[in-house]
DRENLUM-784044 format. One record per residue (C-alpha): residue in three letters; x, y, z. Coordinates in steps of 0.5 Angstrom, whole numbers, padded with zeros to 4 digits, always signed. Layout:
N
alaXYZ ...
***
This chain:
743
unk-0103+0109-0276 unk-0101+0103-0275 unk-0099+0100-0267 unk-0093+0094-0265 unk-0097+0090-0264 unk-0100+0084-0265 unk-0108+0084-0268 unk-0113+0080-0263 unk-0119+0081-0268 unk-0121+0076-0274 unk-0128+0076-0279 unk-0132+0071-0281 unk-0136+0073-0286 unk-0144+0069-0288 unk-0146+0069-0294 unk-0152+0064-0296 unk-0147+0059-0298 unk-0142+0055-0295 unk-0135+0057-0298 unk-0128+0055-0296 unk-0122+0059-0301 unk-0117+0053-0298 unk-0121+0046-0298 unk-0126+0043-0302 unk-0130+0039-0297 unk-0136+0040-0293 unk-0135+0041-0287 unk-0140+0039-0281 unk-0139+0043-0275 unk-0140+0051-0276 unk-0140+0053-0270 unk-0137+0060-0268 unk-0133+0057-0264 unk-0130+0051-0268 unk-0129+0056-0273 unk-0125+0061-0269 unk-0121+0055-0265 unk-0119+0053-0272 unk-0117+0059-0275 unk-0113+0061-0269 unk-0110+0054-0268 unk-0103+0054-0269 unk-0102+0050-0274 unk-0103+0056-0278 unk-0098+0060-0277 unk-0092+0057-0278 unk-0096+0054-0284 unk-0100+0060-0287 unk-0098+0067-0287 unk-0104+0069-0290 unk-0110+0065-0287 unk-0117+0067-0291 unk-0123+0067-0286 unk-0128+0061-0286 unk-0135+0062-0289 unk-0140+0058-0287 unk-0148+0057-0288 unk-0149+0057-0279 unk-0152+0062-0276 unk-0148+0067-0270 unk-0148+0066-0263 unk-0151+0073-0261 unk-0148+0073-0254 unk-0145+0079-0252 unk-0138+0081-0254 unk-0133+0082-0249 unk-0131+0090-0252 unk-0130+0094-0246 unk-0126+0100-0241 unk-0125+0095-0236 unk-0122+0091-0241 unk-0118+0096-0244 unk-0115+0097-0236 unk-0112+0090-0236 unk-0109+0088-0244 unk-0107+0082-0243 unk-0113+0078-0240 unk-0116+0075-0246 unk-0123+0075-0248 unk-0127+0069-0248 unk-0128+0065-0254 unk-0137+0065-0252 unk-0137+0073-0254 unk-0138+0072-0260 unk-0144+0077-0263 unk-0147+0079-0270 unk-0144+0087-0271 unk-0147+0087-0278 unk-0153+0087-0282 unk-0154+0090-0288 unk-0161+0094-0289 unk-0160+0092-0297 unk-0157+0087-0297 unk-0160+0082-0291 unk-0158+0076-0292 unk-0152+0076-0289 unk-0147+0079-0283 unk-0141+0079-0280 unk-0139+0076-0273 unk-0133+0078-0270 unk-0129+0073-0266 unk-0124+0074-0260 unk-0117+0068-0260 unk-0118+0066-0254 unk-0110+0066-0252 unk-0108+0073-0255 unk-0108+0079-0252 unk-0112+0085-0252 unk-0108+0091-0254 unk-0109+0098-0252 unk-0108+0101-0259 unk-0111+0096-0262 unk-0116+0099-0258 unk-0116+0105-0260 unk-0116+0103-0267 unk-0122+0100-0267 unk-0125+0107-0264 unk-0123+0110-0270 unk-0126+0106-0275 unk-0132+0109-0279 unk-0137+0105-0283 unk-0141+0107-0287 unk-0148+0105-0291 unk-0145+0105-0297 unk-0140+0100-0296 unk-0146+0094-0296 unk-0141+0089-0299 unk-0138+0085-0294 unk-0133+0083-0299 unk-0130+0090-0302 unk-0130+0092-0294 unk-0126+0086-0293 unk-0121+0086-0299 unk-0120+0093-0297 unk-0118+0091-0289 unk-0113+0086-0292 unk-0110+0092-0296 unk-0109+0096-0290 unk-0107+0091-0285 unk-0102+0089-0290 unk-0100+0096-0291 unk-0098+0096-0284 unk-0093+0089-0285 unk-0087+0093-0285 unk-0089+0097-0278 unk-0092+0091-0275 unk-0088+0087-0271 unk-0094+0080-0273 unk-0089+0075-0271 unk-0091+0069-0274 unk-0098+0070-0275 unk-0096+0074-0281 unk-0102+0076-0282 unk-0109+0077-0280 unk-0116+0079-0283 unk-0119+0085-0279 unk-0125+0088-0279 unk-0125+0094-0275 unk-0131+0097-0274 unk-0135+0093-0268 unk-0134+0099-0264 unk-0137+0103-0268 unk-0144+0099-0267 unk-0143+0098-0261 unk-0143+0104-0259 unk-0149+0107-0263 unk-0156+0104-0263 unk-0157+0109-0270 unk-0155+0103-0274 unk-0160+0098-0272 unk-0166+0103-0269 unk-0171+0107-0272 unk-0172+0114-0269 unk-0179+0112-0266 unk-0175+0106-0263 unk-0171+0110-0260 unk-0177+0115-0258 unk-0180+0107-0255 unk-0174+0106-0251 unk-0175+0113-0248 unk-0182+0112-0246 unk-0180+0105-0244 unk-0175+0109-0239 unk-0180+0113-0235 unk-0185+0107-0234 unk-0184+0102-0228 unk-0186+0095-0231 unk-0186+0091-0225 unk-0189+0086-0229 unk-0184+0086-0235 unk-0188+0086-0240 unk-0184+0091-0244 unk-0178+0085-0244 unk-0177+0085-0251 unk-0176+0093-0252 unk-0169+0093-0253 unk-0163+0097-0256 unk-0160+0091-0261 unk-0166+0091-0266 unk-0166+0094-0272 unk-0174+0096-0272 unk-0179+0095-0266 unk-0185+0093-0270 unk-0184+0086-0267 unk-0184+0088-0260 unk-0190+0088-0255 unk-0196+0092-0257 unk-0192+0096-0263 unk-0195+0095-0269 unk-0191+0099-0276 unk-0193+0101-0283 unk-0191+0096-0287 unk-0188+0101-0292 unk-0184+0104-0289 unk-0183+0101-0281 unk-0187+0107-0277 unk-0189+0106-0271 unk-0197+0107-0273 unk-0200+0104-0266 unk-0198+0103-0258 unk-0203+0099-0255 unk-0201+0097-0247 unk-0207+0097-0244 unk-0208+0093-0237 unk-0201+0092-0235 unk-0201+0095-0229 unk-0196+0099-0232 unk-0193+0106-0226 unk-0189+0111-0229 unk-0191+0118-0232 unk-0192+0118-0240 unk-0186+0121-0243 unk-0186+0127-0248 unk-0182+0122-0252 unk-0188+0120-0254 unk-0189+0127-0259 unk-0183+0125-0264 unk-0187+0118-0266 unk-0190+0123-0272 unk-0194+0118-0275 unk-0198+0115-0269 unk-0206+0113-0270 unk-0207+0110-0264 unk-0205+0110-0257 unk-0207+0106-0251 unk-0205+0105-0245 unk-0212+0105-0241 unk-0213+0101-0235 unk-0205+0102-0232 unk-0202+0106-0226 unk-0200+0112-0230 unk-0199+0119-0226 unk-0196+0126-0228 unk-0199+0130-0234 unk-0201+0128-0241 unk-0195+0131-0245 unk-0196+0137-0249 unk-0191+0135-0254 unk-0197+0130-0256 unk-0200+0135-0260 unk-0194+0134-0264 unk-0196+0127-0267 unk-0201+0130-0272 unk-0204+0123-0275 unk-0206+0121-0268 unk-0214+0118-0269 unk-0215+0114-0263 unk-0212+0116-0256 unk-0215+0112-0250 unk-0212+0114-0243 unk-0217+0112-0239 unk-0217+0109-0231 unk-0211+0111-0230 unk-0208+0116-0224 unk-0206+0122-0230 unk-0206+0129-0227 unk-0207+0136-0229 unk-0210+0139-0235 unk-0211+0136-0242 unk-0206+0139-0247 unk-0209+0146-0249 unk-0207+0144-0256 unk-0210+0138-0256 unk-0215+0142-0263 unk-0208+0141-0266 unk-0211+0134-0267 unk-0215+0134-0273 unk-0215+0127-0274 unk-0217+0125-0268 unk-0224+0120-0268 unk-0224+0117-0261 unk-0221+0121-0254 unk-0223+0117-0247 unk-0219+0121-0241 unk-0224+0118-0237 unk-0223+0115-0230 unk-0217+0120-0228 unk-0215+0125-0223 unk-0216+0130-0229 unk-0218+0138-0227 unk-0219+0145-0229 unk-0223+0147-0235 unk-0225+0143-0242 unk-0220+0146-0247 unk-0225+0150-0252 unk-0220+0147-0257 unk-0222+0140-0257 unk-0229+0144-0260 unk-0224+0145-0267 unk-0223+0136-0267 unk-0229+0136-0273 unk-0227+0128-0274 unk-0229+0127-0266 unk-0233+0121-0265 unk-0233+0118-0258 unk-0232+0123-0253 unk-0231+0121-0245 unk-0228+0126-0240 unk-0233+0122-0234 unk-0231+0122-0228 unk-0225+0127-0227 unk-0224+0134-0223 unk-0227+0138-0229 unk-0229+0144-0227 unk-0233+0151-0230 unk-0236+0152-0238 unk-0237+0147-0242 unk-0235+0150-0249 unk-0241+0150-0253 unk-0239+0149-0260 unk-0237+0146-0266 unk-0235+0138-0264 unk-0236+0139-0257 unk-0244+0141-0258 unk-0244+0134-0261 unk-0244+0130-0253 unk-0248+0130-0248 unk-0248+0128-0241 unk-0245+0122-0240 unk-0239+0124-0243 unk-0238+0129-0237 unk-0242+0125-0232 unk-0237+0124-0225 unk-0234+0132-0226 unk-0239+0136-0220 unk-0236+0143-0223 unk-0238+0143-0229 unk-0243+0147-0232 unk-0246+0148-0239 unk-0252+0146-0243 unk-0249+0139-0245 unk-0249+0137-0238 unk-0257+0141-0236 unk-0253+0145-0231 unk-0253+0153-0232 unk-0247+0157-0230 unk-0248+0162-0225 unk-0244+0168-0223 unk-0242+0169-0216 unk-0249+0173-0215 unk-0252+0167-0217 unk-0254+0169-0224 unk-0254+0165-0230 unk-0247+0166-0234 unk-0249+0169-0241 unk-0247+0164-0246 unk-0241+0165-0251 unk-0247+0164-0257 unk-0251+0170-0253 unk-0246+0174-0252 unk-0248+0182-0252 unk-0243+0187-0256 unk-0236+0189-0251 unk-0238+0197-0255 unk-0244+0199-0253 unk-0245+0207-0249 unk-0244+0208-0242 unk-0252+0210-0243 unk-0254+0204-0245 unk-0250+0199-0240 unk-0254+0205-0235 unk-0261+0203-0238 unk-0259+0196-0237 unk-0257+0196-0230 unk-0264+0201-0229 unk-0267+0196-0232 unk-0265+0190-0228 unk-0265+0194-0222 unk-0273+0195-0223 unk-0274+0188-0225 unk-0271+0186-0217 unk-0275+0191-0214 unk-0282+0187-0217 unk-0279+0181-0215 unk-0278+0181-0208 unk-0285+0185-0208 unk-0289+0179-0212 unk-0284+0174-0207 unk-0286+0177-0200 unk-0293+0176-0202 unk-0292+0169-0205 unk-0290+0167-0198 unk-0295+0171-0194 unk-0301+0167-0198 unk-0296+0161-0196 unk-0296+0162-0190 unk-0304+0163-0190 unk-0306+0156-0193 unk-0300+0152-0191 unk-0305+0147-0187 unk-0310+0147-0193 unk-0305+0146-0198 unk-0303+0140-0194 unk-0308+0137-0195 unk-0309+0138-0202 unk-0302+0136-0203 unk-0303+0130-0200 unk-0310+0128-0204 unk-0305+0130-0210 unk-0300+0124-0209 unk-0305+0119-0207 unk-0309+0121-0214 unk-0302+0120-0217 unk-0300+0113-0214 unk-0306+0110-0216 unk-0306+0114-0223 unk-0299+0113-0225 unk-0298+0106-0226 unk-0291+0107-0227 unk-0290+0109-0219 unk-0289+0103-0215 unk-0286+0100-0209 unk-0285+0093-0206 unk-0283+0092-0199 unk-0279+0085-0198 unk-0282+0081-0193 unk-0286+0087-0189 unk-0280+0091-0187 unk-0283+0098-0187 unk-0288+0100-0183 unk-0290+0104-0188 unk-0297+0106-0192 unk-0293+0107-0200 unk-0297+0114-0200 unk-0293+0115-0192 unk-0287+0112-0196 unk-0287+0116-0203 unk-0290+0123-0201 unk-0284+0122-0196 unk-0279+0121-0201 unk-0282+0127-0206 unk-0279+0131-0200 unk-0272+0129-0201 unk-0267+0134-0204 unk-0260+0136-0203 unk-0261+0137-0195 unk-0261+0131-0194 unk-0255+0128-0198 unk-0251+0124-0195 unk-0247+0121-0200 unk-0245+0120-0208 unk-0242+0114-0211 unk-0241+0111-0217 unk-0249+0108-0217 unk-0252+0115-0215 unk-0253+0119-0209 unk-0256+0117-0202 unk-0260+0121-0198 unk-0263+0120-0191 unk-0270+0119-0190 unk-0273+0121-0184 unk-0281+0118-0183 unk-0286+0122-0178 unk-0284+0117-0173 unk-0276+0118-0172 unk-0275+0113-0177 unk-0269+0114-0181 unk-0267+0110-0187 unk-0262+0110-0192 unk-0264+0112-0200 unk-0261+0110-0206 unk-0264+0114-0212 unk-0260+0110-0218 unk-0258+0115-0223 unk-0259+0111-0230 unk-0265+0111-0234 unk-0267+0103-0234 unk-0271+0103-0239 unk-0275+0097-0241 unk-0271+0093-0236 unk-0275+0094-0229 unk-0278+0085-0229 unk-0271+0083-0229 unk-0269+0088-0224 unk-0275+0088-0219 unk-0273+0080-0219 unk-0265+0081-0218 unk-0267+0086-0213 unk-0272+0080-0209 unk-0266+0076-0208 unk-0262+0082-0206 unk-0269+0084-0200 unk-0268+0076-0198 unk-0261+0077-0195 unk-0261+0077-0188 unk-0254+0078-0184 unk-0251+0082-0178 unk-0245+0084-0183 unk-0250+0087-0188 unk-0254+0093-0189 unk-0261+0090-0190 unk-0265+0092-0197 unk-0271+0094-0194 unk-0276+0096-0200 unk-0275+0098-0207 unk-0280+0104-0210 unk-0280+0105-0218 unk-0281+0112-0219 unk-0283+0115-0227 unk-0275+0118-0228 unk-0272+0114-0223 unk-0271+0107-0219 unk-0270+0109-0211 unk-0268+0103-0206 unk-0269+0104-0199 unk-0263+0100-0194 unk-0263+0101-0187 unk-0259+0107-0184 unk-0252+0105-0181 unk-0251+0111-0176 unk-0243+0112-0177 unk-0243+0113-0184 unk-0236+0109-0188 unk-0229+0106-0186 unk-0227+0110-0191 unk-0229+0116-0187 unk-0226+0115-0181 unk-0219+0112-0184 unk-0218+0118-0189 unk-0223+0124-0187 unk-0223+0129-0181 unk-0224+0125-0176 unk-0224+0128-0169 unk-0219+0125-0165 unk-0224+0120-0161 unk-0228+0117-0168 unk-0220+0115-0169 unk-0220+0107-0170 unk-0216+0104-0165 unk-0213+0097-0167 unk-0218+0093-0163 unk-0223+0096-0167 unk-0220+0095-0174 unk-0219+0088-0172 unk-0227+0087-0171 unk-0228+0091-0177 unk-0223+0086-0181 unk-0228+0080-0179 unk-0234+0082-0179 unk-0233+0084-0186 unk-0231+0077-0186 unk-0236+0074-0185 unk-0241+0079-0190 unk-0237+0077-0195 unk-0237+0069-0194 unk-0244+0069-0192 unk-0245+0072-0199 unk-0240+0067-0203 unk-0242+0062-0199 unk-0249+0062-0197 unk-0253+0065-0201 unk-0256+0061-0207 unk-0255+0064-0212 unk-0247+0066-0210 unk-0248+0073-0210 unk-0240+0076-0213 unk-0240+0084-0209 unk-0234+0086-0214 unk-0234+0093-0211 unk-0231+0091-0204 unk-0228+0098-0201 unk-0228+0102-0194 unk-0233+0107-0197 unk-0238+0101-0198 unk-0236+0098-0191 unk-0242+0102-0186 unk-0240+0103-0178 unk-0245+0102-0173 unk-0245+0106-0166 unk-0241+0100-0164 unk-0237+0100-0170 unk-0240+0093-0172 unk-0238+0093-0180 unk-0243+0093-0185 unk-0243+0090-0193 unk-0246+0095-0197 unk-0248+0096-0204 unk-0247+0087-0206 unk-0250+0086-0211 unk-0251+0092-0214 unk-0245+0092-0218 unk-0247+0085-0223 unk-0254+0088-0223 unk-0252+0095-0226 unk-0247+0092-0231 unk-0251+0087-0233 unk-0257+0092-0236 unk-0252+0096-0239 unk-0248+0090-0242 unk-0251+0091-0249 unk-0247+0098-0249 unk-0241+0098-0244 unk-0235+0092-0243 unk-0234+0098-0237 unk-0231+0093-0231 unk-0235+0095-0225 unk-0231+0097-0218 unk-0226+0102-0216 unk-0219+0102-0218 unk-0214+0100-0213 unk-0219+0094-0210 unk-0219+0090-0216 unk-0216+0084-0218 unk-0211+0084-0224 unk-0215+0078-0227 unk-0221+0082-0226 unk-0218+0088-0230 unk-0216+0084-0236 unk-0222+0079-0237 unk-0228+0084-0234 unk-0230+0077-0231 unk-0231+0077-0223 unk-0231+0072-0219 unk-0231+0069-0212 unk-0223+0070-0211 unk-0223+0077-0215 unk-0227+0079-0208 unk-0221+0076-0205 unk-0216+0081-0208 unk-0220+0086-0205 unk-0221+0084-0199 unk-0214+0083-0197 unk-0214+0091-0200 unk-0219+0092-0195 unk-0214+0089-0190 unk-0208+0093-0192 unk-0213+0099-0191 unk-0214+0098-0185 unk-0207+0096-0182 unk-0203+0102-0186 unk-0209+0107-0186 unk-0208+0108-0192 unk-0211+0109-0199 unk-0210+0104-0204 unk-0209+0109-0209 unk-0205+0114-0204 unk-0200+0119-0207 unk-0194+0116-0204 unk-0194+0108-0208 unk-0197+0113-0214 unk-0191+0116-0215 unk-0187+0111-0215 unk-0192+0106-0220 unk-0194+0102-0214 unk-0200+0100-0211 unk-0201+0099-0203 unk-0200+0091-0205 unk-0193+0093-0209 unk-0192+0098-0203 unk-0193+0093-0197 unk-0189+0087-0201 unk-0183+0092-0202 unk-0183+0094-0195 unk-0183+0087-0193 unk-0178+0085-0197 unk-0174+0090-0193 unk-0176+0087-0187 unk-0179+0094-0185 unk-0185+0091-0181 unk-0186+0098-0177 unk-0186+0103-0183 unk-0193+0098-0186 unk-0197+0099-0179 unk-0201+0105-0179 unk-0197+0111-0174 unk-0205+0112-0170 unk-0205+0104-0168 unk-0200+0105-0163 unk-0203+0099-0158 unk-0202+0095-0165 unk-0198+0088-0164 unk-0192+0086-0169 unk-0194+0078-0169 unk-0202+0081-0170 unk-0199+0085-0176 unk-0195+0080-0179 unk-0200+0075-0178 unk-0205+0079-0181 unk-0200+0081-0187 unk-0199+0075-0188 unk-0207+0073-0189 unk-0207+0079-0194 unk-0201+0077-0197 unk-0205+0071-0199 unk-0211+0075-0201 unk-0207+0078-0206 unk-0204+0073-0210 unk-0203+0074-0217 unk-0206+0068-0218 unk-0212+0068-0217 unk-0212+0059-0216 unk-0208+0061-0211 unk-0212+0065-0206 unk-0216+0062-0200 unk-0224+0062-0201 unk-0227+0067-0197 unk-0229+0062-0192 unk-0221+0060-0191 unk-0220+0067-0190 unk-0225+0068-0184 unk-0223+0061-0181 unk-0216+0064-0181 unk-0218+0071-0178 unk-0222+0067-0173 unk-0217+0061-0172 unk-0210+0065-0172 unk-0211+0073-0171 unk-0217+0072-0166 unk-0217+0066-0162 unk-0218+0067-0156 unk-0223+0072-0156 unk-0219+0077-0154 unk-0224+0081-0149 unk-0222+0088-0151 unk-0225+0087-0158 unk-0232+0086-0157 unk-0237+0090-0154 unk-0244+0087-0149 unk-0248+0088-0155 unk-0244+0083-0159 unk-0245+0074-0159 unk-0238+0073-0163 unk-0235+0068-0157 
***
């Protein structure tokens, strides 16, 4: 139906070629808005009863048009004559497009409104001048019914609304399925800027890459953009996907199911995320798949014997989860060993050397050894018989085993002891190196010590090996780091790393006092700090009296300090720690902090270098350059140590579910809290004696420290001078026990 009123809307159609249907001669201004003005000028309406549109060879504003319900509510206010935008664009033809453009003194009706919802374009009317020949006969059907005074009348092309409210036109399915994943990430950093609705395909956009036959989305690769948020199942409907990677961000929640769905997937990186429950059981569906890395995540539950179905697998890591039971003896999973299963202590199975048991403590039965379920109730009695007589000799041959141990025990003593000096001096692959006389010791004490070592003695586990205590016959108590990965080829340039490292002496520093290089592993022996780690008292099941109270979380803030400095500053060469975290900050019984574990980091990574680009550290502590480049420096340390700080004051973890859930980190989450002016919700609810300028002065330097330009954080030198200057000064008494020379 046509409406009594005046029509609003005139079409400028651009073909490759500047035309006019009225005048021969060029024109020198093409813009949107010259042309709109002239068309719309009066001069046409007393004069020309039907003026044709320009067509001009200039390209459309992209502004936004103004076309909405709150636009709708007021008719008669006119629409700028900036909100010009390109409505059309023809696939098979893609050289030219249609701009509407609003005269800047008419109204906008209410029906003519509601004409231009009712319009319906269709692909097939990809000629712009059919269309438009086609809307001059159905405005001038309309001429006896419409009052145009002395417009007279017009050239409309009533289809705006239809593009403006469908995306179906202008993007492609996995544009759309983007878009939804872009939805349910938190990209604080904006990278995914130039994911938006208006584009025709997404294969232009940020790590998006398309077949070039079709335009499907054949790659998503995002790795190392701190991107928070959970993984949508948005991601099942791109079904021609090779590759997605989304390694190094802040991902959590679980892995989609509907993942399985995108069946040409070869690649799937995932690592070093916050990703939780199990993997998809139908992840065999993936038939294609050649590379899955799920390391580094918060991953549980058992290893889906579907992945054994994968016969075109490849690279296979799972390291460092919460992976428990049987590993799957079979297909592509007999394939792996054990460093793609390294870091997960529940697992089980031959690919790890770790045999299953049942709750009797027998070995489990493997799936390839399995015995038949149908047997007769006379066989399972003669096994139980069997297995039954088999104990009972046991236990007889045992209780006289340990009675002739008990006999000999003096004489074996001897022997043992007799056996390891032989050894010492026959095994040329047994050493040990003391640094400037530190131990005591003979190495025959020493190593017939350190034989004795087992998991009794186990004190800790981290991502360098397991550390023991060692206590010698004298009360002596040390600390030993067995290194988990073999060295082969390499012990000259370690033992020479490792003199550099024995030759740092500091308060703040646990001391390296001897190294020994077994045959099957590297040992190396620091001096025992009673209290065990930061991370324990700030984060374990402490007592209310091991509860750090502020003063002494403001010693342990400088103390760290001045370890750190003193590696960064004064020791040649430079040693870069690039593993700065509570758990490697050791309390003595004053509660005086030590640095553990420098310099381990560039040593370790540097002899796997020909095999691994792995950045070295925690995630939570590391500074985003570092994440993106591998590359560690002086100021990455910084970065880590205003984590540290965070800690300290928030008595939370870097990683702690709270900032996890909402894609932050305790920088973002501290930054957030700030910007709210919310100081009290930053300190830790413990610290009750904590002083609000202290904090604030505090934050302050760790604010600095955390600076997402690594040029603009202060050196570690700076850092100490402003703990000691601004947070310290006077020496406030209560800080320091007698025992401390600090002031």
């Amino acid at each position: 139906s046509c409406a009594h009123q005046e029509l609003l809307l005139f079409a400028f159609v651009h073909f490759s070629k500047f035309k006019n249907h009225h005048e021969q001669t060029e024109r020198t201004d093409f813009s949107p808005a010259s042309l709109a003005a002239e068309t719309c000028s009066s001069s046409h309406f007393p004069n020309s009863p039907k003026p044709s549109p320009f067509f001009y060879d200039s390209t459309c504003s992209a502004a936004p048009l103004l076309f909405s319900p709150e636009s709708r509510n007021h008719p008669f206010k006119p629409p700028n004559l900036e909100t010009a935008k390109p409505l059309f664009h023809s696939s098979s033809s893609p050289s030219f497009f249609s701009c509407l453009y609003f005269c800047p003194f008419l109204p906008l009706p209410v029906a003519q409104a509601s004409l231009i919802t009712r319009f319906e374009y269709t692909d097939s009317e990809s000629n712009l001048e059919h269309l438009a020949e086609r809307e001059r006969r159905k405005a001038s059907s309309c001429e006896g019914k419409m009052e145009l005074g002395a417009l007279g009348w017009v050239f409309p092309l009533i289809y705006a609304a239809t593009l403006l409210s469908s995306t179906s036109l202008a993007l492609t399915e996995d544009g759309i399925a983007l878009l939804e994943l872009k939805g349910t990430l938190n990209d604080t950093r904006n990278m995914l800027a130039n994911w938006v609705a208006t584009d025709e395909s997404p294969c232009l956009w940020t790590g998006i890459s398309c077949y070039p036959d079709d335009h499907r989305v054949s790659s998503i690769n995002l790795p190392y953009l701190q991107l928070g948020g959970i993984l949508s199942p948005s991601i099942g409907k791109i079904s021609r996907l090779q590759r997605l990677a989304l390694h190094q961000n802040s991902l959590h929640g679980v892995i989609p199911n509907e993942i399985t769905n995108c069946k040409e997937l070869r690649a799937l990186y995932l690592r070093a995320n916050y990703l939780q429950g199990g993997i998809p059981s139908d992840i065999g569906n993936l038939s294609s798949l050649n590379i899955l890395d799920l390391s580094s995540n918060l991953l549980k539950g058992a290893i889906p014997s579907s992945i054994g179905k994968l016969t075109r697998l490849r690279h296979l890591n799972l390291s460092t989860n919460f992976f428990s039971g049987e590993i799957p003896d079979f297909g592509a999973l007999s394939t792996f060993g054990n460093s793609s299963f390294t870091g997960n202590l529940d697992l089980c199975g031959r690919q790890v050397a770790k045999p299953c048991r049942t709750s009797l403590g027998f070995p489990v039965v493997l799936p390839h050894a399995a015995i038949p379920t149908k047997r007769s109730s006379h066989y399972i009695k003669g096994v139980l018989i069997a297995v039954i007589s088999a104990m009972g000799i046991t236990i007889i041959v045992l209780f006289g085993f340990l009675w002739l141990c008990l006999l000999s025990k003096k004489e074996r003593a001897a022997k043992k002891y007799t056996q390891v000096k032989k050894q010492v001096h026959k095994e040329a692959s047994t050493k040990l190196i003391t640094f400037h006389g530190d131990l005591p010791y003979t190495s025959i004490e020493i190593i017939e010590k350190l034989e004795t070592l087992d998991e009794h003695d186990v004190v800790g586990s981290g991502g360098y090996g397991t550390v023991y205590r060692m206590v010698m016959n004298d009360c002596g108590t040390f600390a030993v780091k067995r290194i988990d990965r073999s060295r082969e080829g390499s012990d000259q340039v370690f033992e020479r790393e490792l003199e550099i490292l024995g030759s740092i002496k500091h308060i703040n520093l646990v001391n390296l006092r001897g190294y020994c290089r077994l045959p099957t592993s590297k040992l190396l022996i620091y001096d025992y700090v009673a209290l065990g780690s930061l991370d324990d008292f700030l984060h374990g099941q402490a007592e209310e009296d091991r509860e750090l109270k502020w003063s002494a979380r403001l010693r342990i803030a400088l103390g760290s300090a001045r370890g750190i400095a003193y590696l960064h500053h004064d020791c040649s060469p430079k040693i870069v720690h690039r593993d700065i975290k509570s758990s490697n900050i050791l309390l003595d019984e004053n509660l005086e902090p030590h640095v553990s574990d420098f310099g381990l980091a560039k040593l370790l990574v540097d002899e796997d270098a020909h095999v691994t680009t792995v950045v070295a550290g925690t995630f939570g502590y590391l500074a985003p350059e570092y994440l993106q480049s591998g590359r560690a420096t002086e100021k990455s340390d910084v970065y880590s140590f205003g984590v540290l700080m965070l800690e300290l004051v928030t008595g939370k973890r870097p990683t702690d579910p709270a900032f996890v859930r909402r894609g932050l980190n305790v920088v973002g989450w501290m930054n957030t809290l700030l910007k709210e002016n919310r100081l009290e919700d930053v300190v830790d609810k413990r610290c009750t004696d904590a002083e609000m300028e202290v904090v604030e002065t505090l934050l302050e330097i760790a604010a600095r420290c955390t600076d997402a330009n690594p040029d603009e954080r202060p050196t570690m030198n700076q850092v100490l001078q402003l703990l000691e200057q601004e947070v310290m000064s006077p020496c406030p008494s209560e800080l320091y026990e007698s025992q401390s020379d600090y002031c």
